[in-house]
KEMI-13545 format. One record per residue (C-alpha): residue number from 1; residue in one letter; z, y, x. Coordinates in Angstrom, 1 decimal, padded with zeros to 4 digits, m for minus. Example, Ala and Ser with C-alpha at 12.3 -4.5 7.8 and 13.67 -1.06 7.14 Angstrom:
// KEMI-13545
+-----+------+--------+--------+--------+
: pos : code :     c3 :     c2 :     c1 :
+-----+------+--------+--------+--------+
:   1 :    A :  007.8 : m004.5 :  012.3 :
:   2 :    S :  007.1 : m001.1 :  013.7 :
+-----+------+--------+--------+--------+
//
This chain:
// KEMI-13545
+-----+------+--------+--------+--------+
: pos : code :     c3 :     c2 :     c1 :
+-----+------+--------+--------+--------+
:   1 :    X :  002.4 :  005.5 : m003.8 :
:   2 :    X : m000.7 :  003.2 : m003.8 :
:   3 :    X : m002.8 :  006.5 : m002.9 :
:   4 :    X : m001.0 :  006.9 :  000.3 :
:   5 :    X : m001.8 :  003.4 :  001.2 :
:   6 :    X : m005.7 :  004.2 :  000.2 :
:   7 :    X : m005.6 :  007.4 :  002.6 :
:   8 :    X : m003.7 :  005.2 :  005.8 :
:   9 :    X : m007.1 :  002.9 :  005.6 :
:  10 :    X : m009.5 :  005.7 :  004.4 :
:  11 :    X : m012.7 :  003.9 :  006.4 :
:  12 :    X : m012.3 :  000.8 :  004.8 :
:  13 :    X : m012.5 : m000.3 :  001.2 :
:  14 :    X : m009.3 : m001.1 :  000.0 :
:  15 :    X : m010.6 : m004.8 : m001.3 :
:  16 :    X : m011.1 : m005.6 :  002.2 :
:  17 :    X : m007.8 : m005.4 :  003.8 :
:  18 :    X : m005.9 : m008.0 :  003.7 :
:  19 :    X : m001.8 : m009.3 :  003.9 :
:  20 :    X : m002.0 : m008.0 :  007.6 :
:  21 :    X : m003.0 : m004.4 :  006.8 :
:  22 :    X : m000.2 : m004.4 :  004.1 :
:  23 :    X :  002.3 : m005.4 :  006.6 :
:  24 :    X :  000.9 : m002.8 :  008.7 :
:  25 :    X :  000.9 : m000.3 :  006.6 :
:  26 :    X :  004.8 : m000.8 :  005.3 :
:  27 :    X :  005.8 : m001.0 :  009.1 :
:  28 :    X :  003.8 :  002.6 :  009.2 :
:  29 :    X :  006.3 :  003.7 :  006.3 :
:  30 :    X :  009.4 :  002.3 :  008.2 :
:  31 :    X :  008.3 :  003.9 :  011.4 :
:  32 :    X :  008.4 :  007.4 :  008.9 :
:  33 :    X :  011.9 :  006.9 :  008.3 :
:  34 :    X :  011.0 :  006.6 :  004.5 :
:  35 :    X :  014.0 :  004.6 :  002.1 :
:  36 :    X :  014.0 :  001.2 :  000.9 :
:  37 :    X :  013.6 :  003.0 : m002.5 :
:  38 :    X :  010.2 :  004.7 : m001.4 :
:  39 :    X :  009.4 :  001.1 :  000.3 :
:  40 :    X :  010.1 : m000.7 : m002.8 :
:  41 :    X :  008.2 :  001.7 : m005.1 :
:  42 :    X :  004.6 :  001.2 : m002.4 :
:  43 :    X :  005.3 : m002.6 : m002.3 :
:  44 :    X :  005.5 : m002.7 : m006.1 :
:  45 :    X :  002.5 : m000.1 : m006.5 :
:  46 :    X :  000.7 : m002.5 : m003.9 :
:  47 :    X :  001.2 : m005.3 : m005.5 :
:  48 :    X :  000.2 : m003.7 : m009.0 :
:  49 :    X : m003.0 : m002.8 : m007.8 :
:  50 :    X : m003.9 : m006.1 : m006.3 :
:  51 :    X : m002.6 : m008.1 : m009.5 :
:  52 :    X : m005.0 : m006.4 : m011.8 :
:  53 :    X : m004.0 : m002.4 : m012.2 :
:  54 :    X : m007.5 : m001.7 : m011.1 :
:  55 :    X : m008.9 : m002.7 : m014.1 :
:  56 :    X : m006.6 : m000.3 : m015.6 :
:  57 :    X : m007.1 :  002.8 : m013.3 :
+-----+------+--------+--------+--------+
//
């Protein structure tokens, strides 16, 4: 999940986007079609990352 958000902003590093490109980027997923299951699992994969997975990755 939180790779496929990495790839949508591939130019940019990934600490410098910000609430807006998250919004973005889960409006991309809607536009996909994708489930509220899949949109749950990148919000909560998202939200991982942000709240301290990376020091666990």
């Amino acid at each position: 999940m939180f790779e496929g958000y990495m790839n949508y902003y591939a130019k940019r590093s990934v600490n410098e986007l910000d609430e807006r490109d998250i919004r973005a980027y889960l409006q991309h997923l809607v536009q996909q079609g994708k489930s509220d299951s899949y949109l749950n699992q990148a919000v909560n994969a998202i939200k991982f990352y942000y709240e301290g997975g990376q020091r666990n990755a």
